[in-house]
N, C-alpha and C positions, 0 to 999 in steps of 0.2 A: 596606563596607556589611553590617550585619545585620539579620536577620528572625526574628522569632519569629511561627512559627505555634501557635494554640492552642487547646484544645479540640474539634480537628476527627475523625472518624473515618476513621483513616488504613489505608489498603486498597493491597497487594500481592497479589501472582500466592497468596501462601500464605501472610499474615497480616492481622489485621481488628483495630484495637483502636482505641479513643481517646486519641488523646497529643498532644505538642506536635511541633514539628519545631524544630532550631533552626540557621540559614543565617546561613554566615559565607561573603564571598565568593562562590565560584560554586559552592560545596558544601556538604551536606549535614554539621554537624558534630556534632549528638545528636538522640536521638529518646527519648523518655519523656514520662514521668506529672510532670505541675506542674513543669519542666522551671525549674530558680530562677536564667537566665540573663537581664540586661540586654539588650536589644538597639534598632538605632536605629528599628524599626518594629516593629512589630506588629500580626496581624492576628489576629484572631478568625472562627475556623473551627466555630464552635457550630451543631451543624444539618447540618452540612456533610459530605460527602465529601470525605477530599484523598486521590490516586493518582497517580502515578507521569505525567509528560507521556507523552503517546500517542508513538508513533513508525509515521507510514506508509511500508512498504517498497516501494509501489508507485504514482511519481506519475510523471506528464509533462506538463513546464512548459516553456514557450517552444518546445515540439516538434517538428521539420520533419514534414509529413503530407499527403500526395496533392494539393499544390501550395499550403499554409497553415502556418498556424502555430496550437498550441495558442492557446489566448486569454488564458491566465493566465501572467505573468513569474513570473521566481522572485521578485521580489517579493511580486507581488499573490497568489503562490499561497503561499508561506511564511506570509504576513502572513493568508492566511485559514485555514490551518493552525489558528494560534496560536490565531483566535477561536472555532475549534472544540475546541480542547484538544490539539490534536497537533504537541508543540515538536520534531518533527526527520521529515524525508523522506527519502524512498532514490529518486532519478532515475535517470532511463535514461539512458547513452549510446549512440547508434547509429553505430556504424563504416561507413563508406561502401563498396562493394564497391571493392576496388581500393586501397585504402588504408589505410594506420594504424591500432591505436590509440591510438597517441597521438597520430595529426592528429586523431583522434577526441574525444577529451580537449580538447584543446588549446580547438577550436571549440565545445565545450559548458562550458568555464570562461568562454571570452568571453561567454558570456551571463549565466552563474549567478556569476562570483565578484563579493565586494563588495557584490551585488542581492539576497541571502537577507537577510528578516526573521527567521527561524529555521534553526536547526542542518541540515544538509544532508549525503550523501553521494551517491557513484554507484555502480549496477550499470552494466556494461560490455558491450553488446549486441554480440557477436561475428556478425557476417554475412559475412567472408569468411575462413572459417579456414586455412590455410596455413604454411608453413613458418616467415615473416616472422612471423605472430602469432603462433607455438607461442614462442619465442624472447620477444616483449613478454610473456606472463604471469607470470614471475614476478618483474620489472619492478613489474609493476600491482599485486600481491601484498605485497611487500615494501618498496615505497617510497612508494611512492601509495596503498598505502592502500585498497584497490579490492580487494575478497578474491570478489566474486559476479560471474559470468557469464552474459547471459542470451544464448538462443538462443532462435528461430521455426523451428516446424514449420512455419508456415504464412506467409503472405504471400507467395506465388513467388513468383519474378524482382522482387523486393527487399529482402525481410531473410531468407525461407528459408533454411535450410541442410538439408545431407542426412545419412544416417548416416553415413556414412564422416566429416565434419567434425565431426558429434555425438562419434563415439566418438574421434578426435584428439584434440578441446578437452579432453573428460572426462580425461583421459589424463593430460594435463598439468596441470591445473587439480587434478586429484587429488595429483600428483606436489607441487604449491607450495604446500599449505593453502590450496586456497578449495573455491570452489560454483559448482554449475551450476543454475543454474535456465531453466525453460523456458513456452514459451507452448505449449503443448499440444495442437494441433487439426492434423486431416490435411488437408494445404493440397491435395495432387494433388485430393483429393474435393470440397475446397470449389469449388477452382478450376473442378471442370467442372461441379456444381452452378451456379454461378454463373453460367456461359455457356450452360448450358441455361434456366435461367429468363429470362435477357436472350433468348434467341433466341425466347422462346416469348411475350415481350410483358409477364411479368409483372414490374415494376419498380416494384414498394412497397415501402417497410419491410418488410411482415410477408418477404416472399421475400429481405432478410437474414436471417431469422430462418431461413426455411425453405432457406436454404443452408450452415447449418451443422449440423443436425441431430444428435445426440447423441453418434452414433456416431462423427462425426469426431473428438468431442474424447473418446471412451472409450478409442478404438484407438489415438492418440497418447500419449495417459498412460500405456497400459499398454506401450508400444514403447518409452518415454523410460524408463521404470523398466525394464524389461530390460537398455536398454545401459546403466543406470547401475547395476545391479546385478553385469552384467558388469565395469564397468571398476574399481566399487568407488566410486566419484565420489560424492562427498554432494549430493543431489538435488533439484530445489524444484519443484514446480509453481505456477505464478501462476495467479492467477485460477480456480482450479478451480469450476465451476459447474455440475455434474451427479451423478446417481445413477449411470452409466455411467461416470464419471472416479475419484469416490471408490473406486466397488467393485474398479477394478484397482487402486487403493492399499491396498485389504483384502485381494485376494490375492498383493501384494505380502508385507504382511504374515507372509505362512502360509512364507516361507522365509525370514524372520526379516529380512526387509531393512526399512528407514527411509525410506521415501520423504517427504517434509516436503512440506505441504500448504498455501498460504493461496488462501482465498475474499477475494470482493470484500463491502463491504456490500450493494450494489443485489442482490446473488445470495439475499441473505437477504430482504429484504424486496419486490422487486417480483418480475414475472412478464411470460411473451413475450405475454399478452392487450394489453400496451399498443402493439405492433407493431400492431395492426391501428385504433388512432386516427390523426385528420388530423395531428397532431403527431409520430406515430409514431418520426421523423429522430431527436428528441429523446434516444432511447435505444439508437440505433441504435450497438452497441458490437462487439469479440471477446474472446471468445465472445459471443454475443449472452443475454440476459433466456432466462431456462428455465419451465419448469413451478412449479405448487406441492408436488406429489410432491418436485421435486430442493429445494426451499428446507427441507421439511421433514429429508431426508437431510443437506442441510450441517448445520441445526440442530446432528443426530443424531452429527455429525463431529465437531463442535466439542465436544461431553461427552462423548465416546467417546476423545479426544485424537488423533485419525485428522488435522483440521484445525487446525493452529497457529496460523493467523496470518488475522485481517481487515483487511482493505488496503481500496483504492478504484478502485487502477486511475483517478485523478483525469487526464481529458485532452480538456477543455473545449472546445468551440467556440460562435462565438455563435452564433445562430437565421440568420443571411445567412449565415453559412460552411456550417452544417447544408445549406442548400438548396442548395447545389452539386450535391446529390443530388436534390431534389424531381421530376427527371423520371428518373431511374434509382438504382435503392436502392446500386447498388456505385460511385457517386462521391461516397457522403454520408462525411463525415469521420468516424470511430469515435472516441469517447469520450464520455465522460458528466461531470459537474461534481460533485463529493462530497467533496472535500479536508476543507471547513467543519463536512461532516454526519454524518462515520463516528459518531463518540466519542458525543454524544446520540442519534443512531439505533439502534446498538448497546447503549445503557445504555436507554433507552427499548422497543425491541421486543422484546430480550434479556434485560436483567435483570428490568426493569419488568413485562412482560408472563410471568417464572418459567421461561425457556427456557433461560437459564444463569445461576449465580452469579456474584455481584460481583468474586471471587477468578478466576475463569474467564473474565468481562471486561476486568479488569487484563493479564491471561495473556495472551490474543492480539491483544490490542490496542497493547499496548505490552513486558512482558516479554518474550514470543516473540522480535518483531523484534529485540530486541536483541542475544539469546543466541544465535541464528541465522549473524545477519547480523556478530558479533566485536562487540556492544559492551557485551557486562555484565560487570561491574554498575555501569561509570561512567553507562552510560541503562539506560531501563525497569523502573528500582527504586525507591526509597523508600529510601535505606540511609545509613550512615554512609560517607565518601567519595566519596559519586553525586552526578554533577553535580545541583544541586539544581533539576531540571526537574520543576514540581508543579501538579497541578492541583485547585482548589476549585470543587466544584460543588456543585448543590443538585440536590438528586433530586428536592425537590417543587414546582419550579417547571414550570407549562407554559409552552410559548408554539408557536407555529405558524411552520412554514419558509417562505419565501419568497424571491422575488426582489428585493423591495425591499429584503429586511432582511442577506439576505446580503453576503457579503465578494468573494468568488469574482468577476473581472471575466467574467462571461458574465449574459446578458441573461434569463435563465428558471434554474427550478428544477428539479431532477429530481423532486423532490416538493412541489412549490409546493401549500399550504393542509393539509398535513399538522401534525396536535397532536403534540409531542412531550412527552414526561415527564421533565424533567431539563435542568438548563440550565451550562454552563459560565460559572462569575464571573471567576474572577480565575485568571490561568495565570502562572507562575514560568518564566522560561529563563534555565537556570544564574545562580541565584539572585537576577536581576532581576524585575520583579513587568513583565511585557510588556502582557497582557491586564486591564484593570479596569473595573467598572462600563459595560465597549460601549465602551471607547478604548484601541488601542492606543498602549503609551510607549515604544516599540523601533521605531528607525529599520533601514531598509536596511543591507543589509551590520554588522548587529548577528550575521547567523546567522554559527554558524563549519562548515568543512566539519571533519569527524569522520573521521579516519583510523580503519580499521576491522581488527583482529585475527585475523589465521589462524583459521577455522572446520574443525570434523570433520563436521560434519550429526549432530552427538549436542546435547540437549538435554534 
């Protein structure tokens, strides 16, 4: 099968032009001006933007969680991926204290292999580091395909771990070519925040919000960059959502270290004032919703190159799972729904609204994760040889978010009745046409999972 795309204005991390694309198979095999190739289709891209398929490094689908499960399969969450522009995911696995990871593995393919409507890979959440797992990483490394390691500061007594396991993993992880990335908040402080608020009656939403307070997650980033600057380890923070988390990646900086950054969407555009509505549950995430001062600083990150990467942190529950919590804010299940929404939110409040370039959109939305995470330039490019993952949008179309119109199996929006600017038509995975016209043509187990290449933390 081939496809000529034509006319469209084709946008990378660091080129802008109008050309053709021309897909033969699941690759990219020219790119030019009137490009005087036959092919069995043909679209017409006049009007258009076409950019590189998004790539989210940070989802959780089907996800064991304080006695649930995420709400979206890998199905239903790849397949909302797609309709938002984003042809491949980076999922978590959680190792269980006590065991493997490769029972770890094992039970998170059971779920995900075959069930991806789009390209997939895993980070490998280490919670019991040890002798046994020093020995599986370069394993996971080299054969599997699994080059990122995530660790929690936070969650005691079930995914924490301590320095002494932090600077073990780093150790080795450095030693086999991969990455350590981390969740960044100091658990000791949240945890007794936590049980000082329950003991004192106050159990809303907002007192999740006001249990994590800035400083947990400033003093953790800049601890997690020490020992990783100690070990030499290439570094990641997820989710960074503050003007206290960035600034210890700035004076990171000033001894010439690389600490590698991604925010979430929801950090850029909402704020902790929605903790104090009846619906509050709704957004009740970790790190939680921050200020407008910190939305402005990540901006400020994101053009300054301080922040690589906008992710989602996708990890859904419906509105009866939310209320688990409704009489105490620390049994409501953390996650938010954004899988569908990053790619038009961010080209819509970012480019749209002059807060970042087009090329600077491409960059961390899709290039970053690639080059990061070991997989360019077969994703998050536009290029000859790349798998031909593409997307055609229209930047001048509106239309408004919702729950009805969404993909995402969860029951409400994070931004239900929001206008956006900019709509994704037609998406390409590895050079099939999956998304057109509001129908997906890619069945299940169409995604393939993406063995992923030795990383340095240099990009």
């Amino acid at each position: 099968m081939s496809i000529l795309i034509k006319n469209g204005r084709v946008v990378t991390a660091d080129s802008d032009s109008i050309a053709d694309i021309f897909i033969e198979g699941e690759t990219v095999k020219a790119i030019g001006k009137d490009l005087p190739m036959q092919a069995d289709e043909i679209i017409d891209a006049s009007g258009k933007l076409v950019f590189p398929g998004g790539i989210d490094p940070h989802v959780h689908l089907d996800m064991p969680f304080m006695g649930t499960f995420s709400s979206d399969s890998y199905e239903t969450g790849t397949r909302a991926a797609l309709f938002g522009g984003t042809t491949m995911v980076i999922d978590f696995i959680l190792q269980k204290q006590g065991a493997s990871l490769a029972d770890a593995l094992k039970e998170w393919r059971s779920r995900s292999d075959n069930n991806c409507v789009g390209d997939y890979s895993f980070h490998m959440a280490v919670t019991d580091f040890n002798e046994d797992t020093r020995k599986e990483i370069k394993h996971f490394v080299e054969e599997e395909g699994i080059t990122s390691f995530k660790t929690f500061m936070a969650y005691k007594g079930a995914l924490m771990i301590d320095d002494r396991q932090m600077v073990g993993l780093m150790e080795e992880v450095k030693k086999q070519g991969g990455l350590v990335t981390v969740h960044a908040t100091n658990g000791d402080m949240i945890d007794y925040l936590i049980a000082k608020h329950r003991a004192e009656g106050k159990l809303s939403p907002l007192y999740h919000y006001l249990s994590q307070p800035e400083v947990t997650e400033a003093e953790a980033s800049e601890r997690f960059a020490d020992l990783a600057n100690y070990t030499g380890c290439p570094g990641y923070i997820v989710h960074l959502t503050c003007e206290g988390a960035l600034n210890a990646v700035r004076n990171a900086t000033r001894r010439n270290q690389n600490v590698l950054v991604e925010t979430c969407i929801q950090y850029l555009v909402i704020d902790a004032s929605l903790y104090e509505r009846e619906d509050g549950a709704k957004w009740v995430m970790s790190p939680p919703l921050r200020e407008k001062k910190d939305q402005e600083t990540l901006w400020a990150g994101i053009n300054q190159g301080l922040v690589k990467v906008v992710a989602t942190d996708h990890c859904p529950f419906k509105w009866e799972q939310k209320l688990m919590g409704k009489d105490d804010f620390s049994k409501i299940p953390n996650g938010h729904p954004a899988i569908e929404n990053r790619m038009e939110l961010l080209y819509s409040e970012g480019v749209n609204k002059g807060r970042i370039t087009l090329n600077k959109f491409v960059e961390v939305a899709c290039t970053n994760p690639a080059k990061i995470f070991g997989m360019f330039p077969r994703k998050g490019t536009i290029a000859v040889g790349s798998d031909a993952d593409i997307v055609i949008f229209d930047p001048a179309e509106k239309h408004t978010l919702s729950a009805k119109a969404h993909h995402m199996n969860v029951d409400y929006s994070a931004y239900e009745g929001w206008e956006i600017s900019g709509k994704v038509k037609t998406v390409l995975l590895r050079g099939k046409v999956a998304i057109n016209d509001g129908k997906c043509s890619v069945d299940k187990g169409f995604g393939k999972f993406i063995k992923r290449n030795k990383v340095n933390g240099i990009i």
